[in-house]
C-alpha positions in Angstrom: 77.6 128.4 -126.2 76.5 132.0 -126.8 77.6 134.6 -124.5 74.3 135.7 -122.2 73.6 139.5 -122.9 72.0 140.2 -120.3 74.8 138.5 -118.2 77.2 140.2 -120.0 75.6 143.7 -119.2 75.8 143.5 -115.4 79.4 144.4 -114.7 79.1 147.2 -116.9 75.5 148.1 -115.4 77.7 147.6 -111.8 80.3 149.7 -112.8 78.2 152.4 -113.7 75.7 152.2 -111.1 79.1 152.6 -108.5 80.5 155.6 -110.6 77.2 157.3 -110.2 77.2 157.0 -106.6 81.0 158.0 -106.4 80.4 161.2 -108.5 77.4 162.3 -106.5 79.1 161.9 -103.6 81.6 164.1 -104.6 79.4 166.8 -106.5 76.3 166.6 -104.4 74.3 169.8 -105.0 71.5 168.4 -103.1 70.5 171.0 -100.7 71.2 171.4 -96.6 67.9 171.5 -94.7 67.0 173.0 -91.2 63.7 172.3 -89.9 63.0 174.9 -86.9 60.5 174.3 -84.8 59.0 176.8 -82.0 56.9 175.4 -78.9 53.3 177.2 -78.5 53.8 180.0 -80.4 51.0 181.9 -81.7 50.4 183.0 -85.3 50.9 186.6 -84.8 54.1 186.6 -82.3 56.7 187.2 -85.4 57.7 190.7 -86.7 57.0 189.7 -89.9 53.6 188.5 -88.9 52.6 191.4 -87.0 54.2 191.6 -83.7 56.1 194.0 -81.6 58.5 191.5 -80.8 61.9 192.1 -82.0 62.7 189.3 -84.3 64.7 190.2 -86.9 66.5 187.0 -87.9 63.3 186.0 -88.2 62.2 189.0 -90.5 64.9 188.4 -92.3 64.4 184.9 -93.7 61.0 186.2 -94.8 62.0 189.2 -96.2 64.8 187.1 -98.5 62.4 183.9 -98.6 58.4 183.5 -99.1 55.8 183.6 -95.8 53.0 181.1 -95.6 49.5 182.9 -94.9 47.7 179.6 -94.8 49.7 176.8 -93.2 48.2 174.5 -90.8 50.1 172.3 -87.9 48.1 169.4 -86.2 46.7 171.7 -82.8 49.2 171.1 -80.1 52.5 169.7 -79.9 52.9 166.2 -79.8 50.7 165.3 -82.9 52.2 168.1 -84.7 55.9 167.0 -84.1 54.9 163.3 -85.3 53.4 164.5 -88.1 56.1 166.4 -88.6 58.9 163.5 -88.5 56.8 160.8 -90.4 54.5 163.0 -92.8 51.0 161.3 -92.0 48.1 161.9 -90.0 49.2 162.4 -86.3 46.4 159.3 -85.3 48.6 157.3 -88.2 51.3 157.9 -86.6 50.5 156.8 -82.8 50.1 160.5 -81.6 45.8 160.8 -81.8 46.6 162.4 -78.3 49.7 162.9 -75.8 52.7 160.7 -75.2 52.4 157.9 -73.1 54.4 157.5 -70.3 55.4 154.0 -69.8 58.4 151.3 -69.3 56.3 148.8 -72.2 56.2 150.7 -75.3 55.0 147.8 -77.3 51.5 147.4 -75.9 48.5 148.8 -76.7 49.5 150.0 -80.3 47.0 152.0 -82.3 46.5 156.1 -83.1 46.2 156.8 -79.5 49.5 154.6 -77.6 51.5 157.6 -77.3 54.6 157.2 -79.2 55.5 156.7 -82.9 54.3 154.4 -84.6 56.2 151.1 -86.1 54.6 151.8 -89.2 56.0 154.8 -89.9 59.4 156.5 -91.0 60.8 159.6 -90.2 62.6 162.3 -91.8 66.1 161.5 -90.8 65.7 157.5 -91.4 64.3 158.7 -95.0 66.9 160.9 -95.0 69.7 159.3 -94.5 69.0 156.2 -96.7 69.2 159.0 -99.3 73.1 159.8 -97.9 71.9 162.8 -95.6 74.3 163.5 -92.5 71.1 163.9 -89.9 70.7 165.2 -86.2 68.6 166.9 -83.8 68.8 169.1 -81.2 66.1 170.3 -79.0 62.4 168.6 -78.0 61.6 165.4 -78.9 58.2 164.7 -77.0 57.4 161.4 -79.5 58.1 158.5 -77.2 59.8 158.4 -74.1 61.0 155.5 -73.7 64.2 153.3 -76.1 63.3 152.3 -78.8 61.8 155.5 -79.6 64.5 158.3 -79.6 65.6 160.4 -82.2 68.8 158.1 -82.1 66.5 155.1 -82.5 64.2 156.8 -85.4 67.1 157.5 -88.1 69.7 160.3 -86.2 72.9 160.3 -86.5 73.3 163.3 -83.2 71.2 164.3 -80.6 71.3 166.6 -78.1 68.0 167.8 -75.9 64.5 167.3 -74.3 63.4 164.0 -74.4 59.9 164.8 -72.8 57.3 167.9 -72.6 57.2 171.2 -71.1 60.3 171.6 -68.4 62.5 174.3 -66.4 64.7 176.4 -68.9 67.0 176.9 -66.0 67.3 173.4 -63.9 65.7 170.8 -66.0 66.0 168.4 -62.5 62.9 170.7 -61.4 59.5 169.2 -62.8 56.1 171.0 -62.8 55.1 169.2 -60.3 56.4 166.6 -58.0 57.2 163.1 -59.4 57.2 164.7 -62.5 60.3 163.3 -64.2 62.1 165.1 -67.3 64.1 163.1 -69.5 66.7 164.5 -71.3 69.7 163.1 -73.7 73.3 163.1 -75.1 73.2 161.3 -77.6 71.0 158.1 -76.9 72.0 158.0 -73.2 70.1 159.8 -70.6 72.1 163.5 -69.6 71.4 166.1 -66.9 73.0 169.1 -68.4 75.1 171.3 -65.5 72.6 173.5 -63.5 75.3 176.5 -63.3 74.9 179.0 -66.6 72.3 176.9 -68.0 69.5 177.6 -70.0 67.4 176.0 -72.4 67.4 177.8 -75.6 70.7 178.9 -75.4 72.1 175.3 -75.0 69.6 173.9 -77.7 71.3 176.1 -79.8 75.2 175.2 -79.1 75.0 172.0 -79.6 73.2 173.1 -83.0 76.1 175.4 -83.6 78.6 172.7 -83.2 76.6 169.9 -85.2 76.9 172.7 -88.0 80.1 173.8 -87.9 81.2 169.8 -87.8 80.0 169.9 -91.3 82.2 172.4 -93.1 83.5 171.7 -96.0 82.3 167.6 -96.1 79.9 167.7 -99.2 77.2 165.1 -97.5 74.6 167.2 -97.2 72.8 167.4 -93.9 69.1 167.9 -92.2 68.7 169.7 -89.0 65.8 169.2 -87.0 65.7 172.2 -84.4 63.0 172.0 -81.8 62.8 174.5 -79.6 60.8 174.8 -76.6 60.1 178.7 -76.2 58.3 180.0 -76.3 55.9 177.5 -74.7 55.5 177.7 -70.5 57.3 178.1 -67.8 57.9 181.5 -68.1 61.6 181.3 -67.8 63.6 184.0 -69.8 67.2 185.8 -69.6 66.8 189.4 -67.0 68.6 191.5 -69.6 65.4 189.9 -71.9 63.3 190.9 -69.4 64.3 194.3 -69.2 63.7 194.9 -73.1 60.1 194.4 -72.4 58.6 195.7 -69.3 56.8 198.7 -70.2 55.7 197.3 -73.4 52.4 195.5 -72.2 50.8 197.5 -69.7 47.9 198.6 -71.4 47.1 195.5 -71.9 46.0 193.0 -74.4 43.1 194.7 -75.9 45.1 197.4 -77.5 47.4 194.8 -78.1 45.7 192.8 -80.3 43.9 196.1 -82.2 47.6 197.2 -83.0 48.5 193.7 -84.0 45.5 193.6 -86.7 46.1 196.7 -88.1 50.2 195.9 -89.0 49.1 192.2 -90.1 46.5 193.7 -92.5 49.2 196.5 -93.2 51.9 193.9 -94.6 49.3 192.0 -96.4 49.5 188.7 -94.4 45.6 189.0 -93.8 43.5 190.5 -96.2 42.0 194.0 -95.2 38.5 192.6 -95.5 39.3 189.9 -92.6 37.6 191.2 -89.4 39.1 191.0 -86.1 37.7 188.7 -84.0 36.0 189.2 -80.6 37.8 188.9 -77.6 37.3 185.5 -76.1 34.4 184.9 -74.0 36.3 184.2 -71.0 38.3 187.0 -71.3 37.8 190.0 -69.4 38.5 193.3 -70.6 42.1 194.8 -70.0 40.2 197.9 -68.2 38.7 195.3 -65.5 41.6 192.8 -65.0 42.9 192.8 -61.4 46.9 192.1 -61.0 47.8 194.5 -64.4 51.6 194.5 -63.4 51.6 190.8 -63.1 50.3 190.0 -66.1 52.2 192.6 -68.2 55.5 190.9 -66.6 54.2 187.7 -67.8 53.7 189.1 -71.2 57.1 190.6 -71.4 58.8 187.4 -70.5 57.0 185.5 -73.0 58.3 188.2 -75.5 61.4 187.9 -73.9 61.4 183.7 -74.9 60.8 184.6 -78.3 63.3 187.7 -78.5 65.7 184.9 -77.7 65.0 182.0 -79.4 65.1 185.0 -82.3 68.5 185.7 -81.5 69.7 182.1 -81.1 68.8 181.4 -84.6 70.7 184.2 -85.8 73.8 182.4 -84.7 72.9 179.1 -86.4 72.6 181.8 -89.4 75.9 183.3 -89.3 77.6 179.4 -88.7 76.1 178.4 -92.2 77.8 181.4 -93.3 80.4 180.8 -92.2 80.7 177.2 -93.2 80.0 179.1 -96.8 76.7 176.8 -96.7 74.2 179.4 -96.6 73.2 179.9 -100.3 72.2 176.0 -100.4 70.4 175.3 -97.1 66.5 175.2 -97.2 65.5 176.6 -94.2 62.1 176.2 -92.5 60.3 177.4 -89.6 56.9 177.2 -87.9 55.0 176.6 -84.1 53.7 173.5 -83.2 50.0 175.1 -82.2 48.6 178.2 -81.9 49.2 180.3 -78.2 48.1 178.3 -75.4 45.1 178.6 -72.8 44.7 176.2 -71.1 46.1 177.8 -67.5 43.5 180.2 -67.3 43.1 183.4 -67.2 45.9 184.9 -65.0 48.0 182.0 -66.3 49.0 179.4 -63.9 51.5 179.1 -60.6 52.6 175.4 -61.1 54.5 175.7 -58.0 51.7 177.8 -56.3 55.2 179.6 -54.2 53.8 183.1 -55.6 57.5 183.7 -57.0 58.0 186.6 -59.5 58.0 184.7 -62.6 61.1 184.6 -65.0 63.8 182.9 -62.7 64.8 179.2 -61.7 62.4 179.5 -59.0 59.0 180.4 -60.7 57.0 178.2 -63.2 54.1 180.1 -64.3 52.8 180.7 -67.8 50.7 183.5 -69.3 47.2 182.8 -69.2 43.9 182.9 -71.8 44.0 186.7 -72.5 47.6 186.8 -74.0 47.0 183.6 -76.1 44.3 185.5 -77.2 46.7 188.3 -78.2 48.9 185.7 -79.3 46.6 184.1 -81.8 45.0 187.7 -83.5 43.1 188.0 -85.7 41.6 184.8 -84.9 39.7 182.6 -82.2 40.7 179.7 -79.6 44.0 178.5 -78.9 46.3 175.4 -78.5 44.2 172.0 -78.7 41.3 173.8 -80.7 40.8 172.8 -84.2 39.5 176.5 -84.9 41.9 179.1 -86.7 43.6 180.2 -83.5 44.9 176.6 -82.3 46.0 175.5 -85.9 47.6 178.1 -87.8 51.1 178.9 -87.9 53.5 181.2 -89.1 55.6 179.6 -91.8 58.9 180.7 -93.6 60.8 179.3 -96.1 64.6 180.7 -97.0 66.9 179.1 -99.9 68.9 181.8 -101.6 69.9 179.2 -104.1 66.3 178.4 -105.0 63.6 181.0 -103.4 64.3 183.7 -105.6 60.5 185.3 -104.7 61.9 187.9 -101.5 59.3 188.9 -99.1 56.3 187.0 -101.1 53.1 186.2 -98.9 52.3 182.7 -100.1 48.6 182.4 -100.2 48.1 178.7 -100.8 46.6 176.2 -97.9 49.4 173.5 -96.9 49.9 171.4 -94.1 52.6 170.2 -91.6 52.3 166.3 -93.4 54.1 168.6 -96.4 57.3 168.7 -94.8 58.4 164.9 -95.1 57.2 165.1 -98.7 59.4 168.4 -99.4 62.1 166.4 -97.9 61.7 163.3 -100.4 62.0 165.7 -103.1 65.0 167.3 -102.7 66.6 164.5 -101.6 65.5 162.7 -104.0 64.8 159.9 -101.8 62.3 157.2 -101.8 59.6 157.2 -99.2 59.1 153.3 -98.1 56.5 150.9 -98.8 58.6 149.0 -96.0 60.8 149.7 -93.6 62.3 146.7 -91.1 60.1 144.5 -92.0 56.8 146.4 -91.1 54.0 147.9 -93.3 54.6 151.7 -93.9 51.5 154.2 -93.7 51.7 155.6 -97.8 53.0 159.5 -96.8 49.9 161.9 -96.9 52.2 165.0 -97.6 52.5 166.9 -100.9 56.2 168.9 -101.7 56.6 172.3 -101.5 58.8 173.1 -103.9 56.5 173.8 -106.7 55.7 177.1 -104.4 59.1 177.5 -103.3 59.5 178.1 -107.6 56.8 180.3 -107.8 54.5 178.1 -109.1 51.1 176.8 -108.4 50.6 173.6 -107.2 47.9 171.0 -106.8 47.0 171.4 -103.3 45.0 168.9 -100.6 41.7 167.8 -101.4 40.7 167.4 -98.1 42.7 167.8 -94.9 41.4 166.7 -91.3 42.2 167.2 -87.6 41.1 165.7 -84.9 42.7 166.0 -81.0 40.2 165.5 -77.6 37.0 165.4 -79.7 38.2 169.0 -81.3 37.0 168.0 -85.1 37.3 169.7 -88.1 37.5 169.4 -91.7 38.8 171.6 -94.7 37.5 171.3 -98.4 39.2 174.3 -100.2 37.8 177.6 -98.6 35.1 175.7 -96.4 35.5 174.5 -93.1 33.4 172.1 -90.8 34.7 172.7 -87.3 33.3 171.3 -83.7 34.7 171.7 -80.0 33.9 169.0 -77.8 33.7 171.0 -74.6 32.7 174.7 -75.1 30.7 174.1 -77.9 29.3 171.1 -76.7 29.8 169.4 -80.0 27.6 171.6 -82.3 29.5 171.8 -86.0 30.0 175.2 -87.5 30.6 176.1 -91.4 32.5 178.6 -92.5 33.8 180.0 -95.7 37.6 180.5 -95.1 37.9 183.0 -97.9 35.5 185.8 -96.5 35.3 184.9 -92.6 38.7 183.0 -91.4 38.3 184.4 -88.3 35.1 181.7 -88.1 32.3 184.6 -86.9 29.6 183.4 -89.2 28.0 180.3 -89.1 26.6 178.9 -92.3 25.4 175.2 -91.5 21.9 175.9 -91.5 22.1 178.3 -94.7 24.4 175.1 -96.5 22.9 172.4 -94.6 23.9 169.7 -97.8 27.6 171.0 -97.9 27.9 170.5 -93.9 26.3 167.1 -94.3 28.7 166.1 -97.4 31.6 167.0 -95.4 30.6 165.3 -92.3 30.2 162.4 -94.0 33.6 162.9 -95.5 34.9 163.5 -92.0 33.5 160.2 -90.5 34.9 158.5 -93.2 38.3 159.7 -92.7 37.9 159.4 -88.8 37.3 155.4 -89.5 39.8 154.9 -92.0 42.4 156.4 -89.6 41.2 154.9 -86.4 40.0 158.4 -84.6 37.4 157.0 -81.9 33.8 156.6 -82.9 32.3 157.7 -80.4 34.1 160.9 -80.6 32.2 161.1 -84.1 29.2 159.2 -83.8 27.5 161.1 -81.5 27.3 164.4 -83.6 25.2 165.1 -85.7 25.5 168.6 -88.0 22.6 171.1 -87.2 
């Protein structure tokens, strides 16, 4: 009998299939990766994006890596950070709206249940099929109950905020009463020590320490870093405080004027963009009542992001340190634009008309400095308009970004992470994944930018969160608010008017209509809620 060929060929096939594996694991050039995330930070609160705020850590990974003009996260935080993970459509991925609190996480599955979805994959279990070392540290806010913690969705570590907004100095003190806030060590509930703690600074250690457990082991590793400054309570460090006190007494319409002027100085909007109005609920500066209040809440918001600043500056120097600087990718953006939705003086959670800052405050900024936040554009957090879905965006790789300081003008969206990820890695994105169906990734990578290149961009990209609706096709946007604009659609032309002030439905009334009609398509195919669609109708 003839040997079998084929047969023959497998040990060797074996063997070299092993050898492979063994000489990439000990010659992996595949890069590091740090994914930071801030919490309801506007698009103009960076140095490098305008801002007074001193950020320089910040400033410079831009200045040595490439900015994103145009990059767009999912409106607030929960559907951002799922898209995030899993690189779909938040309503793909289970997060349409908020997390659901609940003991039964397996019933009422669909886009709106409130935690990821089954039928998705995230990062780190991507990730680490591909040989990545991955863990987390900081806000999770996808699903609050087992089996749906970073531990349980592919991390190896995890250190942080299980749930939503919470107290940077006590996390045992909710918003409000019977308000519970989880947090974790690993994949057991923790409540961190109430003496010398605070938020970012912790978020941060155990980062430090995840990093410096890596030195010199050549498995790569992914980061994901998810802060929670600068979103609300106002909660910041006194010496923080101090930095900013004076700096926001006249107020945010001077504010915003000196912001538009440096962003159109550095280039990151074009000088032709106009500024928009001050929002309609806004009152002038001039005519505000409580003017020291609200400059203090200003400067402790400054004083979040001052720190979160400085807290990345020492996951910085541990990469340096660990000699792993040159070949980590590292990324950062805000889960929504600033947020409004406390009013105008901001709200007193605890309504105990403390000074805001300390343990015993929880207060946030109100609508006049998200408006600040959010220059040159309109609306906030939850809004589908510029202001509630644009984001400052920086990529640093010394190894590979060779393009220092470019403004990168091309449109991309958070969904591109996870496909950045699967490139690098080179890892394979599931068809399935224990035994369940995966959602095909809607992401496209990054890297041809990160090379200086063009790339194909998204044909079409969609949002939808609270019946806020909107739709990009290149440079034109269909956009509706369910609430203060009572559903009406608006057109704009992103490339002369992103701060959406002219209104061109009824001069394009057959482009508005086309990309309706692509927009209810999309909201069907995905699950969004018809009657959140069907009862619009473009003007």
């Amino acid at each position: 009998m003839k040997p079998n060929a084929k047969l023959l060929a497998i040990p060797l096939l074996l063997t070299g299939m092993l050898g492979n594996a063994a000489e990439r694991e000990k010659k992996d050039t595949r890069p590091n990766v740090i994914v930071i995330l801030a919490d309801d930070m506007g698009y103009s609160d960076l140095g490098c994006y305008g801002s007074e705020i001193s950020t320089p850590n910040l400033d410079a990974l831009a200045s040595n890596g490439v900015r994103f003009s145009q990059f767009y996260n999912a409106a607030r935080c929960c559907p951002s950070r799922a898209s995030l993970l899993t690189g779909v459509y938040p309503h793909q991925a289970g997060m349409g709206a908020m997390v659901r609190h609940t003991d039964q996480p397996n019933r009422n599955e669909g886009p709106y249940q409130g935690y990821l979805s089954k039928h998705t994959v995230t990062i780190a279990q991507v990730l680490k099929e591909a040989g990545y070392y991955c863990t987390m540290s900081g806000k999770w806010h996808v699903g609050e109950t087992h089996p749906n913690w970073p531990m349980d969705r592919g991390f190896d570590d995890y250190y942080g905020l299980i749930s939503g907004a919470a107290n940077y100095f006590d996390i045992s003190r909710g918003k409000k009463k019977g308000i519970k806030r989880h947090f974790a060590k690993g994949n057991e509930e923790y409540m961190p020590p109430k003496e010398g703690f605070y938020m970012t600074d912790a978020i941060t250690d155990h980062a430090v320490s995840s990093i410096k457990k890596r030195k010199g082991k050549e498995q790569p590793f992914f980061m994901y870093l998810a802060y929670t400054a600068p979103h609300w309570p106002l909660h910041a460090h006194p010496s923080d405080i101090e930095k900013y006190k004076d700096r926001y007494k006249e107020g945010w319409d001077k504010l915003r004027e000196e912001r538009y002027a440096r962003m159109q100085k550095m280039g990151i909007i074009d000088e032709s963009m106009s500024l928009s109005p001050r929002d309609a609920k806004v009152p002038a500066w001039k005519d505000m009542t409580k003017k020291d209040l609200m400059a203090l809440k200003m400067a402790i918001y400054a004083a979040q992001v001052d720190c979160m600043d400085r807290n990345i500056g020492r996951v910085i120097q541990q990469l340096k340190e660990n000699d792993q600087y040159e070949n980590t990718l590292i990324l950062f953006l805000s889960d929504n634009g600033g947020c409004a939705e406390t009013g105008i003086h901001g709200t007193d959670f605890w309504k105990n008309n403390a000074t805001p800052g300390d343990v015993n405050s929880y207060q946030s900024y109100g609508r006049g400095w998200a408006n600040a936040s959010n220059t040159p554009f309109c609306y906030f957090k939850q809004w589908v308009h510029e202001g509630g879905i644009s984001t400052p965006f920086i990529a640093h790789w010394p190894k590979r970004i060779k393009q220092s300081g470019k403004i990168v003008r091309q449109q991309a969206y958070i969904t591109d992470i996870m496909a950045t990820m699967v490139d690098l890695a080179d890892a394979k994105y599931p068809k399935q994944y224990n035994g369940e169906q995966i959602v095909p990734m809607h992401g496209k990578s990054l890297t041809p930018i990160f090379d200086g290149k063009k790339r194909k961009g998204h044909d079409l990209i969609f949002w939808e969160h609270f019946g806020n609706m909107a739709v990009i096709d290149g440079n034109w946007k269909l956009v509706s608010q369910r609430k203060e604009g009572k559903g009406k659609w608006s057109l704009y032309n992103l490339s002369t008017d992103r701060a959406e002030q002219h209104n061109l439905a009824n001069e394009k009334p057959k482009l508005a209509k086309r990309l309706l009609k692509e927009y209810i398509r999309w909201a069907k195919e995905t699950g969004v809620k018809h009657q959140v669609v069907e009862e619009f109708k473009s003007e």
